[in-house]
N, C-alpha and C positions, 0 to 999 in steps of 0.2 A: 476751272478755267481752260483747260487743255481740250475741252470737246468746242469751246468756240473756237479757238486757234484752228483746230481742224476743218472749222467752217469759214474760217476769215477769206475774204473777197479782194482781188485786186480790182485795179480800175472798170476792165472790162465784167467786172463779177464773177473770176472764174475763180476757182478754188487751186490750190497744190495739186489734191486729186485731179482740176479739170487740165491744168498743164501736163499732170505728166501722164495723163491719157493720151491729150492732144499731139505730146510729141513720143512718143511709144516708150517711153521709160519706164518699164516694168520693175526694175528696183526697189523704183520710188514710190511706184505705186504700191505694192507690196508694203511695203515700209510703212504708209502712210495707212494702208487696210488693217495693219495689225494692228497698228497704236489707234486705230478707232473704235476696233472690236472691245480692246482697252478700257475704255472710256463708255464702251456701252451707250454709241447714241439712240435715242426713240428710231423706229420706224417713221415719224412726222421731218425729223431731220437727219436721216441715214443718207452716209454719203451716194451712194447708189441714186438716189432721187435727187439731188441738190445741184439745181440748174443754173448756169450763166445765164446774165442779161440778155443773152437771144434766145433761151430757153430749152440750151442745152446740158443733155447729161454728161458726164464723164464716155458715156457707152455712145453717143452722138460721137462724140468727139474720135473717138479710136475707129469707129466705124467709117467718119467722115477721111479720113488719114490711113484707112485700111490694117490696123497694125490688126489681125488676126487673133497676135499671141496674148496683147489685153484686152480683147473681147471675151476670149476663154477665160481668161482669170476672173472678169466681172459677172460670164455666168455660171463661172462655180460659185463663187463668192452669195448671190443673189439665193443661190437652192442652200445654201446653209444659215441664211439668215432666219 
């Protein structure tokens, strides 16, 4: 149950991960990357890939809002998947 939880959508479609992309809380995100590594989702639903309603990533989103230091996080993260 805990690998949908990681995928659950709010209104706008965005996930935990795309919030705390969107507002630069690397914490959270952290947080949020280990307990999925956890869980061990597919590649078909890895958070890395799992877009909001406007068919944005988590990595859209940081990039959109400039945070630098969670871009670097999502492209270590990506070279050890």
């Amino acid at each position: 149950m805990q690998r949908w939880l990681l995928l659950a959508k709010d209104d706008n479609g965005q996930t935990a991960w795309h919030l705390a992309a969107q507002h630069g809380y690397e914490e959270i995100l952290e947080k949020i990357w280990v307990w999925d590594r956890k869980v061990q989702l597919t590649r078909e639903d890895d958070l890395l890939l799992v877009k909001d309603d406007n068919g944005q990533t988590a990595w859209h989103l940081a990039a959109q809002h400039v945070y630098e230091e969670i871009l670097e996080k999502i492209w270590v993260w990506d070279r050890k998947v």
